[in-house]
C-alpha positions in Angstrom: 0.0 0.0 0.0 1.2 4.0 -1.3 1.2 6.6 1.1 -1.4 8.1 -0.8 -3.5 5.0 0.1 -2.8 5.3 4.4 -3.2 8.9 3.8 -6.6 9.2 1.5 -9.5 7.2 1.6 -9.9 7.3 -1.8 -7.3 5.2 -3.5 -4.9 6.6 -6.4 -5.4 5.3 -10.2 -4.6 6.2 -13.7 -5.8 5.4 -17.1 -3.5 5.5 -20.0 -2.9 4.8 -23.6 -0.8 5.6 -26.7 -2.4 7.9 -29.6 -0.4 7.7 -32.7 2.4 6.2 -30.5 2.5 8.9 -28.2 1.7 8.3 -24.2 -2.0 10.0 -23.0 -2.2 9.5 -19.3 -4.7 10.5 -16.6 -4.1 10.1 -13.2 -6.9 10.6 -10.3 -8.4 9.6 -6.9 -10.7 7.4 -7.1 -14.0 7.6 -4.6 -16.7 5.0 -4.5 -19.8 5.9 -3.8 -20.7 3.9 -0.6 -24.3 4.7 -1.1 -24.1 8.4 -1.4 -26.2 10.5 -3.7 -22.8 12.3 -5.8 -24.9 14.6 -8.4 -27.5 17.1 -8.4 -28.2 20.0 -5.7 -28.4 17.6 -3.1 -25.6 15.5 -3.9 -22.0 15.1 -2.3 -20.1 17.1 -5.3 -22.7 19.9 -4.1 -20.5 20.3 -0.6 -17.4 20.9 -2.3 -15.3 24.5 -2.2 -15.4 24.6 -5.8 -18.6 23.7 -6.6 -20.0 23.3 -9.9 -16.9 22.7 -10.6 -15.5 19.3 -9.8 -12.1 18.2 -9.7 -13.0 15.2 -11.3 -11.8 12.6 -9.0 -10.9 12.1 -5.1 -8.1 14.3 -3.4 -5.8 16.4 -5.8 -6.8 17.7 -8.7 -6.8 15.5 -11.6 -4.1 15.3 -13.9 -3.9 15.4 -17.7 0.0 13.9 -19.3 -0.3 14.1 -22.7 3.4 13.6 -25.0 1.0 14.2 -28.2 -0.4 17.6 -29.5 -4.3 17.0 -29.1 -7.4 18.0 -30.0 -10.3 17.9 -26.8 -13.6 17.9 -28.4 -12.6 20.9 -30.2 -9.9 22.3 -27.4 -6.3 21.9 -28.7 -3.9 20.6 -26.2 -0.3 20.8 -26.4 1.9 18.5 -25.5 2.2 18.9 -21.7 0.8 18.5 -18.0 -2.5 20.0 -17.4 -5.6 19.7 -14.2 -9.2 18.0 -15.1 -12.6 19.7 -14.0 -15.8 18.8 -14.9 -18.5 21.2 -14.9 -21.7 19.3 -13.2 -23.6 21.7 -12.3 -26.6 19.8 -14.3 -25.7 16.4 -13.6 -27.1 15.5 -17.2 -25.0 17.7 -19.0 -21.4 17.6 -18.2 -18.3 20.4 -19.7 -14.9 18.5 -19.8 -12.4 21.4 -18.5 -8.6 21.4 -19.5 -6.7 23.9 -17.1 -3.4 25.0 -17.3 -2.3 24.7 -13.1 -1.1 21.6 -11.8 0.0 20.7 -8.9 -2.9 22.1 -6.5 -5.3 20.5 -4.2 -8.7 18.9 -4.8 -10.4 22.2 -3.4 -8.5 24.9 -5.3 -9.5 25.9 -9.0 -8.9 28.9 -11.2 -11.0 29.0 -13.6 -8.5 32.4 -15.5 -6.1 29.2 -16.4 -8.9 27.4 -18.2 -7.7 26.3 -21.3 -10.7 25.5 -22.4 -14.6 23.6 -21.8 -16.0 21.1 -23.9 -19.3 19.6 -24.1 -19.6 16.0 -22.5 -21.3 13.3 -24.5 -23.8 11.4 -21.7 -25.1 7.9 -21.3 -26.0 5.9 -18.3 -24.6 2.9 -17.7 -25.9 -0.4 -17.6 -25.5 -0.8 -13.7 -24.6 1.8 -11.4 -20.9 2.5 -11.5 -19.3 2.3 -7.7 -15.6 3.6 -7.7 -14.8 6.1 -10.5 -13.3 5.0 -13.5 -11.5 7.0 -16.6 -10.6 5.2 -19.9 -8.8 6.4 -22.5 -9.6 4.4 -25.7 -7.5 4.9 -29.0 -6.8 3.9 -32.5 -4.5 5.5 -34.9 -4.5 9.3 -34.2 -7.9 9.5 -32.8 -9.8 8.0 -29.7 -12.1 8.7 -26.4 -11.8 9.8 -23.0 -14.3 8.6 -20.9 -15.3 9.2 -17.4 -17.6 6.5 -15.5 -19.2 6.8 -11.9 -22.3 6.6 -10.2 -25.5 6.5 -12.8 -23.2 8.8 -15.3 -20.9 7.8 -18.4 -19.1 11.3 -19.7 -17.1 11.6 -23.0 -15.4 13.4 -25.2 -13.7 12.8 -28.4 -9.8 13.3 -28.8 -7.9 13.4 -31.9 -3.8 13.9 -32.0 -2.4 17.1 -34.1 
């Protein structure tokens, strides 16, 4: 067991894949649910210092490594480090942010080093989803990243440049 597991009770994780041969890596806290309401007015996210903006994970802010120029739904991304929110404000409709600090805690967000917001693509799932789960899907020079927890799938298309 990490120290990041004895000191967090949400344990570390990281999804990753190549585009075009290059490394795309995300790396995040991951929460479970423990039969907590997480979206909407009511729901846990609603608590948070930075709400409707969520760091999109457990713990630090979420972090973007990407060795590949990319396109983010329509964002371009260069080759770099960058944080993950998600706006959820309307737990149907999510907004994929790319933001230029890293390094900061869960609760701290500037929105002035947005890069930029995309629109989420939403599904449900076909069974509740308990600890939060990213995937990054590719092929060639295009692919998905995909964000999974509770009663909500999020994605957003990526393409290298």
């Amino acid at each position: 067991m990490g120290i990041a597991e004895l000191l967090f009770a949400s344990p570390t994780a990281k999804a990753s894949a190549t585009i075009d041969g290059r490394p795309i890596t995300i790396k995040y806290g991951a929460p479970s649910v423990r039969g907590r309401q997480i979206f909407g007015e009511t729901g846990l996210l609603s608590t948070d210092w930075t709400y409707p903006v969520w760091r999109a994970g457990a713990n630090a802010a979420t972090t973007l490594i990407t060795r590949a120029d990319l396109d983010i739904g329509g964002v371009h991304v260069s080759a770099g480090t960058y944080s993950l929110y998600v706006l959820v404000k309307d737990p149907d409709n999510w907004k994929l942010i790319v933001n230029r600090q890293t390094g900061q805690g869960g609760h701290i967000y500037n929105a002035r080093m947005d890069l930029g917001r995309v629109d989420m693509k939403m599904d449900r799932p076909k069974a509740p989803v308990e600890k939060l789960r990213y995937t990054i899907t590719t092929a060639g020079n295009t692919g998905t990243i995909q964000i999974e927890w509770e009663n909500h799938v999020a994605s957003v298309p990526i393409r290298k440049t």
